[in-house]
C-alpha positions in Angstrom: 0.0 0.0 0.0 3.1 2.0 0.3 3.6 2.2 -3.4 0.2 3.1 -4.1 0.3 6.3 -1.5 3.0 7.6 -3.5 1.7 6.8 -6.4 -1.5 8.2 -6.2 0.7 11.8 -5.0 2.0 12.1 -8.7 -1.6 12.2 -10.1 -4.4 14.1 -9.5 -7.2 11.7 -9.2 -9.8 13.9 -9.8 -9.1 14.0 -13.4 -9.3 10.7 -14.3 -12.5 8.8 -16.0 -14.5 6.6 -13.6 -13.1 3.7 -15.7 -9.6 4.3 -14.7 -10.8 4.9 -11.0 -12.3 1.4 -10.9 -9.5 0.1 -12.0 -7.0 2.0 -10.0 -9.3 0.1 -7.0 -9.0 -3.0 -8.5 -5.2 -3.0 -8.5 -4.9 -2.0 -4.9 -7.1 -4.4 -4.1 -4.9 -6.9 -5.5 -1.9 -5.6 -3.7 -3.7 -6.0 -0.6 -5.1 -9.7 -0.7 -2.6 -12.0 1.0 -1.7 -14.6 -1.5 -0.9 -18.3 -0.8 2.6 -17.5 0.1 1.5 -15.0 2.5 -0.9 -17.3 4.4 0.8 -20.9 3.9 2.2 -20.3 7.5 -1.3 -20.7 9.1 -2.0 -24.3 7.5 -2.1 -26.4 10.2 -1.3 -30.4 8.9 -0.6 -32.3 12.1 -1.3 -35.3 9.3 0.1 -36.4 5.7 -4.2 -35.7 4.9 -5.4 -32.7 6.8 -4.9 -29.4 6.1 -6.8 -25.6 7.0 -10.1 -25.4 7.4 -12.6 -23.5 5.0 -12.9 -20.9 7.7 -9.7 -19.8 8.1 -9.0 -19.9 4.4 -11.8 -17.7 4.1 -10.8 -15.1 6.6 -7.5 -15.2 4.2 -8.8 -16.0 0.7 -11.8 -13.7 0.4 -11.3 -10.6 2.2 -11.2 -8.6 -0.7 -13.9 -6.1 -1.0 -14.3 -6.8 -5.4 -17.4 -7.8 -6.2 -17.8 -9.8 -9.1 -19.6 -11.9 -11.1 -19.5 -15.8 -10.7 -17.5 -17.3 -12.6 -15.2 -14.1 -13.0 -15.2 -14.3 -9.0 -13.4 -18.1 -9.0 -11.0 -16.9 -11.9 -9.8 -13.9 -10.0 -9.2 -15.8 -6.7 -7.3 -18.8 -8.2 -5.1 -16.1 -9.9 -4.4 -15.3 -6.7 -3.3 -18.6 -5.4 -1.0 -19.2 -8.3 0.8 -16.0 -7.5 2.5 -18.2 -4.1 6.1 -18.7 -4.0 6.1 -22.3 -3.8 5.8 -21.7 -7.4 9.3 -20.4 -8.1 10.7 -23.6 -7.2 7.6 -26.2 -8.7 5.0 -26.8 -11.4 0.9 -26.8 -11.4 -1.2 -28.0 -13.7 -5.0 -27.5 -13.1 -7.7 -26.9 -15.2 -11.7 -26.5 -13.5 -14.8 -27.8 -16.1 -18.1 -26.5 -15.3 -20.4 -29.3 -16.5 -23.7 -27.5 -16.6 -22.1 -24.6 -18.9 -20.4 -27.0 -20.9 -17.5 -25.3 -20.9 -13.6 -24.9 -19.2 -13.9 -22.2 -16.1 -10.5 -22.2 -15.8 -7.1 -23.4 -16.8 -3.6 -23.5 -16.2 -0.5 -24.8 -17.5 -3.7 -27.9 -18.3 -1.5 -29.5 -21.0 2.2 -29.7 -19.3 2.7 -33.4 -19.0 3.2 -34.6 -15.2 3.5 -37.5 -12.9 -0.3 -38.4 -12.0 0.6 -40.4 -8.8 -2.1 -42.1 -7.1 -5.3 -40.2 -9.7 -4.2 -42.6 -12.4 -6.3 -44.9 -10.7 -8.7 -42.3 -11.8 -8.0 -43.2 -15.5 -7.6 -46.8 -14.7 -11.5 -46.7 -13.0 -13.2 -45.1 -15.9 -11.6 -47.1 -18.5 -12.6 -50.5 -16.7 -16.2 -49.1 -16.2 -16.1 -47.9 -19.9 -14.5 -51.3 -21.1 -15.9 -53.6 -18.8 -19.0 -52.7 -17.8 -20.8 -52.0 -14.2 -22.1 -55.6 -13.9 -18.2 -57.1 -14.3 -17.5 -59.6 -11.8 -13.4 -60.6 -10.6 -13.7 -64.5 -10.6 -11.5 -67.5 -8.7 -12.5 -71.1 -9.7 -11.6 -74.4 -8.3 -11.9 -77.1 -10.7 -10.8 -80.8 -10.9 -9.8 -83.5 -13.4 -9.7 -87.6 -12.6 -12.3 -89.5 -11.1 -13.8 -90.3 -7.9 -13.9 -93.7 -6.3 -15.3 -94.8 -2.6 -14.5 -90.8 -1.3 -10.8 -90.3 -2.8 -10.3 -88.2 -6.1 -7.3 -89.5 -7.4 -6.6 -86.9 -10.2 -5.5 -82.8 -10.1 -7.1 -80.1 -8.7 -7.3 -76.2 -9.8 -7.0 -73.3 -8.3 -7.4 -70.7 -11.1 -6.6 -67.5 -10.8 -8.3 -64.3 -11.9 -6.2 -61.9 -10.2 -9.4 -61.1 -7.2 -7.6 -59.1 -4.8 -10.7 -59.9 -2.5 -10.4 -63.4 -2.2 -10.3 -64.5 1.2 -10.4 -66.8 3.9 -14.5 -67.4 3.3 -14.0 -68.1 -0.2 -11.0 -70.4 0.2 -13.6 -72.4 2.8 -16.2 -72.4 0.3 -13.5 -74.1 -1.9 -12.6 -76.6 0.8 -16.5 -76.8 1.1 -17.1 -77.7 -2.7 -15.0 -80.2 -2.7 -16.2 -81.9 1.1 -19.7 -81.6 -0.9 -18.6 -84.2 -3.6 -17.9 -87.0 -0.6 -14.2 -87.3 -0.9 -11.9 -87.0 2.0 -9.1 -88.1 0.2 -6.8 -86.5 -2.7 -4.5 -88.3 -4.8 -2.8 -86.5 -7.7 -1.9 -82.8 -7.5 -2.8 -79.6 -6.6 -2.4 -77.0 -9.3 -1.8 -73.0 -9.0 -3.3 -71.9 -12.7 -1.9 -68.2 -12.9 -2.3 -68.2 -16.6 -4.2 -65.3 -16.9 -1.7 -62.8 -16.8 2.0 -62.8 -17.1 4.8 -63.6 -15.0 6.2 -59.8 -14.2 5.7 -59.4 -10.3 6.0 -55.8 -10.6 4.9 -52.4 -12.3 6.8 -51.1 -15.0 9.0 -48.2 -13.6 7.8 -49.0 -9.9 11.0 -48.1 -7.3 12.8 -51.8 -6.1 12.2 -50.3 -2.4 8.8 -49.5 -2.1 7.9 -53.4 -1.0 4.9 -53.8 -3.2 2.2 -56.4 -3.3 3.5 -59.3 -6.3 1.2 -58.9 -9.1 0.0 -62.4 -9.4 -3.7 -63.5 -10.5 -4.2 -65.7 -7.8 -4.4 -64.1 -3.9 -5.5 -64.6 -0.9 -6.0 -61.3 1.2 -3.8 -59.8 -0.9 -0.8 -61.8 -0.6 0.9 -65.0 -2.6 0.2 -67.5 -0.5 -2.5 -69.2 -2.4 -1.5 -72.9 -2.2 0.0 -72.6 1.2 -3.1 -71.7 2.8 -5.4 -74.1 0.0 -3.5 -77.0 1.4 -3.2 -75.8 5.1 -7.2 -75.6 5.1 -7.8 -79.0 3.5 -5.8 -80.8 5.9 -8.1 -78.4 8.4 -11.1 -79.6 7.1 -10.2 -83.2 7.5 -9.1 -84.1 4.0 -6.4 -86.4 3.8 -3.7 -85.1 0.7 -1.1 -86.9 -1.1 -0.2 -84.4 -3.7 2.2 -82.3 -4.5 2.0 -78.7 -5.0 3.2 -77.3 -8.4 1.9 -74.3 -11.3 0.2 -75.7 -14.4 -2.6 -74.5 -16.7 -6.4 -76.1 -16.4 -7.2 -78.1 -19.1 -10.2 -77.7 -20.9 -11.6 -80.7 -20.0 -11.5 -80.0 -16.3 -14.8 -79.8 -14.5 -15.6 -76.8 -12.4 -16.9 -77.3 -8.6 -16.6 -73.3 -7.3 -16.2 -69.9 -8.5 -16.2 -67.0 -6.3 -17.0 -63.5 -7.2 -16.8 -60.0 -6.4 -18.7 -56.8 -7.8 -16.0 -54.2 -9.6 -17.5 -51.5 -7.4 -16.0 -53.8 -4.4 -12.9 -53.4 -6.1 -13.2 -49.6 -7.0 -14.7 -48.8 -3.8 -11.4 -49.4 -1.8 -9.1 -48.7 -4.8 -10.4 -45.6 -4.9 -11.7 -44.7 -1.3 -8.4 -46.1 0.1 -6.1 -45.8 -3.1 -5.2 -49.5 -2.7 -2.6 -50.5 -5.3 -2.9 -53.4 -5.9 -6.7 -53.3 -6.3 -5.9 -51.0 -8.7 -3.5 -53.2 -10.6 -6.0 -56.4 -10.4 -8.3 -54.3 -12.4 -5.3 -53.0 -14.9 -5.4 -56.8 -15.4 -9.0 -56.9 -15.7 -8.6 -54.3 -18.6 -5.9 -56.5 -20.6 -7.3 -59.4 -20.5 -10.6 -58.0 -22.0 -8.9 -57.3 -25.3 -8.9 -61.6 -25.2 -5.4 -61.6 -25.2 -3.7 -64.8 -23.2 -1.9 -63.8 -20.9 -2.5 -60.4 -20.2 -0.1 -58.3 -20.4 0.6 -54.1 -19.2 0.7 -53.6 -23.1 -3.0 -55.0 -23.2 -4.1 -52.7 -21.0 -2.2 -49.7 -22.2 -4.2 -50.0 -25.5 -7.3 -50.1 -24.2 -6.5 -47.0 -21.8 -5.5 -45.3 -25.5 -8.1 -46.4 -27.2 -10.8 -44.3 -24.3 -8.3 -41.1 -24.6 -8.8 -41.1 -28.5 -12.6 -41.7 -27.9 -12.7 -38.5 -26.0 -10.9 -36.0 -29.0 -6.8 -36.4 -27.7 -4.0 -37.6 -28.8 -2.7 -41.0 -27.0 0.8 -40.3 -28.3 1.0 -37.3 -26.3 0.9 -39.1 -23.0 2.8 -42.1 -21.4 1.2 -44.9 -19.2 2.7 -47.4 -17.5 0.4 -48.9 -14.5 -3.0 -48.6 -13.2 -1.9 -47.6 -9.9 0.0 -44.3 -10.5 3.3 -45.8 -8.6 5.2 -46.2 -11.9 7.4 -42.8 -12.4 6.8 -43.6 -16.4 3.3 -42.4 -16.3 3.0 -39.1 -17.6 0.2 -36.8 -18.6 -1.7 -33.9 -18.2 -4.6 -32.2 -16.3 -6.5 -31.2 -19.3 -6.8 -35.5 -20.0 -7.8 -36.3 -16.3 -11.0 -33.2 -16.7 -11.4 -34.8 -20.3 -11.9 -38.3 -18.8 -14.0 -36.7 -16.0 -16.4 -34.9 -18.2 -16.9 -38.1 -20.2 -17.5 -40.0 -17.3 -20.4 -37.6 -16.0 -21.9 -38.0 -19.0 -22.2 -41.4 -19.0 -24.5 -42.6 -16.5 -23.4 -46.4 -16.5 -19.6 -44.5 -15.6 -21.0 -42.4 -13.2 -23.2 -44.2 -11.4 -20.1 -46.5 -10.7 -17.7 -43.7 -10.0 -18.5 -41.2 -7.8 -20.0 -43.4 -5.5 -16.6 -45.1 -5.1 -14.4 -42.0 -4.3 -13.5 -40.5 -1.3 -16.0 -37.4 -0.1 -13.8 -34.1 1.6 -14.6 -34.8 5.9 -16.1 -37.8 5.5 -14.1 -40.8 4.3 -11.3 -42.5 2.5 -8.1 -40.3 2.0 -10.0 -36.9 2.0 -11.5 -38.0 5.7 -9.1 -35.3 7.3 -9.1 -32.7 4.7 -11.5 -29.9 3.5 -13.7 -30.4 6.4 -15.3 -26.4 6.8 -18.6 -25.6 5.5 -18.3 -24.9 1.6 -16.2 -28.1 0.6 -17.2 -31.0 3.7 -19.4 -33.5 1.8 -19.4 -31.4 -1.8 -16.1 -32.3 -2.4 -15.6 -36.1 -4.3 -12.0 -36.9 -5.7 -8.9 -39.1 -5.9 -5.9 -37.8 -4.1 -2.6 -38.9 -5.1 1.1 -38.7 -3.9 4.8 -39.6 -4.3 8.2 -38.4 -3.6 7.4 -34.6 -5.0 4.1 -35.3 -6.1 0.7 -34.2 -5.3 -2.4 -34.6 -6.9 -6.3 -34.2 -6.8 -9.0 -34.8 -9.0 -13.0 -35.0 -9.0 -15.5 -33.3 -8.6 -17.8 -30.8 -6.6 -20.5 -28.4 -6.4 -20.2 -24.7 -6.7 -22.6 -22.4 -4.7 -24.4 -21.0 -7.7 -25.2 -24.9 -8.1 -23.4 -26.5 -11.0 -21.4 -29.2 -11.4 -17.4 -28.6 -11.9 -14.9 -31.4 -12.4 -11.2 -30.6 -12.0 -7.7 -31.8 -11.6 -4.9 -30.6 -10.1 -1.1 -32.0 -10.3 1.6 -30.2 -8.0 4.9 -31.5 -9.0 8.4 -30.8 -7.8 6.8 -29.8 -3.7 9.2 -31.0 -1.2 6.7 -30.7 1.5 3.2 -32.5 0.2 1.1 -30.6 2.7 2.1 -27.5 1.0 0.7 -28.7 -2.1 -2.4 -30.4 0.0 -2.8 -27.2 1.6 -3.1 -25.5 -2.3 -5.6 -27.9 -3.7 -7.7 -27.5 -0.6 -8.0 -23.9 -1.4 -8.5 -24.5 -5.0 -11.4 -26.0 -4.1 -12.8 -23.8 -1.5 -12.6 -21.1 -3.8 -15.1 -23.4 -6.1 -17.2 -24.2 -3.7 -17.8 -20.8 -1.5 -20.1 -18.3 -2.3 -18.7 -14.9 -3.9 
C-alpha cells in the first residue's frame, strides 16, 4: 500500500474517468489480498491428509472487498493462489470444467505433462467401467480332473486365478467346502496354481525396487501370494487327507468346475479408490488386458485399451505415457486437461457415473480426503482421488459450486518437497469453487 500512496501523489485523481478509478481500485485491491505464500504459515497439517479449514482460508482467501460476477469471482481468486512462492521452485497443472455450462472455467498450465501419482487410478477406474462394464464380476475357480472312487479323487485339482484381490479366507472355505460336498476326503494327484491369466512380471513397469509392493499375481488370498500354502493348510483343516504335490500348471479344458467365487468391480473400486489401494488397482489394470482376449494379459494390453478411451474423447494417445494402473510407476505421464477430459466423459455417461462417484473419497467424511477440507463450503461437496509420491501431489474429482453447477477438476503439484504445501493448495482450490462470492 506504500507504493500506491505515493503513487497516487503524482496524479491528480480527480481527473481521471470513472473507468480508470475502478481500475486503480481493482489493483490496490490486489496488492492487498494475501496470496498463498502469505498465508501458507497458518495451514495447520498435524497429518500427511489434513490441512486448513474453510474458515480460516476464508478469513484469508476472500477478504477482498471486489465484487464480481461468478464465474469471473473463482477466476480472479485462483489467480491469486497461483501468484505463491512455492511456485518459483515447482509446477501446477489445473484446469476447472463447469459441467452444466459446458464449458472450461479455468485453466492453467492444463496440458504440461506430469507425474499423475495415485489419480491414475482415476483413469484406470473409468476405463474399466467404460471397457468392462458396471455388472463385471473378478472370478477365482476351483476345478478338478480324474475321477472319484469310494471318497478319494485321485486326479488334479485347480485353483485358477483371476487376479481377485478380495479373495479371502471365506471363499478359500467355500472351496474346501465344494470339494467336502462331492464325498471325498481323500486327494491323490496334484494340486495345481493356474496363474495363466496374466504374465509372470511381479511388478509395475517403472515401480521403485524399495517400495515393498504387493507381487502382481492372479491368484491371492488377502492380498498376498500364499495361495497354495493356505489351499492345502485348510484342506488338511477340514479333514481331507492329501497326497499331492503342490506345483503351477494351466487347467485343461476338459476339467470340471466345482466353485467360482466372485466379487462386484465396485468392491474393487470402492477401496481402490476410497483407500487408493494399489494393488486393487492393478488387479483391475489386469481386468482391462485381459478384456482385449489376449492370453496372458499383459501391461501392453491394458495400455491400449486405456488409449483407445483417450482417443474416444478427442486427444491424442501419443502425447501421453502410461505405464500402470496404480500411478506408482514414475513412467506415467500426462496432463490435467486429460484427467478433466476423462472426468467430463464419465459424467456424462451414467453407466460410468453411477459406478464412479459413489466409489471415491468425499472431503470430511471418508477414504483419504476424511481429514481434509472439512469447513462448511467443501465438507461432503467435495468427491475426488488424491494422489502422492516423492514430490508429487495430486487431486481430482468433482464438486459443487454455490451457484449450483457441477465442476470437475484436476490438479497436479509436481516438484513440492513438503506435500502438505501442495495439499494445503488444492484444498484452497477447491474452496474457492465451492464458496459463495
Amino acid at each position: 500500500m506504500v507504493f500506491f500512496y505515493y503513487f497516487c501523489k503524482q496524479i491528480d485523481v480527480s481527473y481521471m474517468g470513472m473507468g480508470k478509478i475502478r481500475w486503480l481500485f481493482l489493483l490496490m485491491t490486489l496488492f492487498s489480498l494475501p496470496t498463498f505464500a502469505q498465508v501458507e504459515n497458518e495451514v495447520i497439517d498435524d497429518g500427511d491428509n489434513e490441512s486448513v479449514s474453510d474458515s480460516a482460508m476464508v478469513d484469508t482467501l476472500f477478504n477482498d472487498s471486489i465484487s464480481l460476477p461468478w464465474p469471473e469471482n473463482v477466476q480472479y481468486r485462483l489467480r491469486n493462489l497461483l501468484k505463491s512462492d512455492m511456485f518459483e521452485t515447482s509446477q501446477v497443472g489445473l484446469m476447472v470444467y463447469d459441467l452444466d455450462a459446458d464449458s472450461a472455467l479455468f485453466a492453467y498450465n492444463e496440458r504440461q505433462l506430469m507425474r499423475p501419482a495415485s489419480t491414475m487410478k482415476l483413469i484406470t477406474a473409468v476405463t474399466a467401467i467404460d471397457k468392462l462394464g458396471g455388472d463385471y464380476q473378478f472370478k477365482t475357480e476351483l476345478c478338478y480332473t480324474g475321477k472319484i472312487e469310494n471318497r478319494k479323487l485321485t486326479g488334479d485339482i485347480y485353483c485358477v486365478g483371476g487376479f481377485d484381490p478380495r479373495f479371502n479366507s471365506d471363499d478359500l472355505n467355500a472351496f474346501v467346502e465344494g470339494i467336502r460336498k462331492m464325498g471325498v476326503d481323500t486327494i491323490e494327484g496334484h494340486l495345481y496354481a493356474d496363474r495363466s491369466m496374466k504374465d509372470e512380471k511381479a511388478y509395475g513397469e517403472g515401480w521403485c525396487w524399495d517400495d515393498k509392493n504387493k507381487v502382481l499375481t492372479p491368484l491371492l488370498i488377502g492380498g498376498k501370494d500364499i495361495f497354495m500354502g493356505r489351499f492345502l493348510n485348510a484342506l488338511v483343516e477340514h479333514g481331507i487327507f492329501v497326497d499331492a504335490s503342490i506345483d503351477d500348471k494351466k487347467k485343461p479344458n476338459g476339467a470340471y468346475c466345482i466353485v467360482a467365487r466372485f466379487h462386484t468391480i465396485d468392491q474393487i473400486l470402492m477401496r481402490m479408490l476410497k483407500e487408493s489401494d494399489n494393488l486393487y488397482a492393478e488387479a483391475t489394470f489386469y481386468q482391462i488386458a485381459a478384456s482385449t482376449g489376449s492370453r496372458p494379459a499383459t501391461a501392453r494390453n491394458a495400455r491400449t485399451v486405456i488409449r483407445g478411451l483417450v482417443e474416444k474423447i478427442g486427444l491424442d494417445p501419443s502425447k501421453y505415457k502410461f505405464a500402470d494402473g496404480s500411478g506408482l510407476s514414475l513412467y506415467n505421464y500426462l496432463s490435467a486437461e486429460l484427467e478433466v477430459r476423462l472426468l467430463r466423459y464419465a459424467y456424462r455417461n451414467k453407466n460410468i457415473r453411477n459406478h464412479l462417484l459413489p466409489a471415491l473419497p468425499i472431503a470430511g467424511v471418508d477414504g483419504t480426503l476424511k481429514k481434509r477440507m472439512r469447513g462448511s463450503f467443501t465438507n461432503g461437496n467435495v468427491t475426488a482421488k488424491t494422489g502422492t509420491l516423492t514430490g508429487i501431489t495430486s487431486l481430482a474429482g468433482f464438486c459443487r459450486a454455490a451457484n449450483g453447477h457441477a465442476l470437475c477438476f484436476a490438479i497436479i503439484n509436481q516438484g513440492v518437497m513438503h506435500g502438505r504445501n501442495g495439499r494445503a493448495f488444492q484444498d484452497r482450490v477447491c474452496t474457492v469453487l465451492c464458496a459463495p462470492n
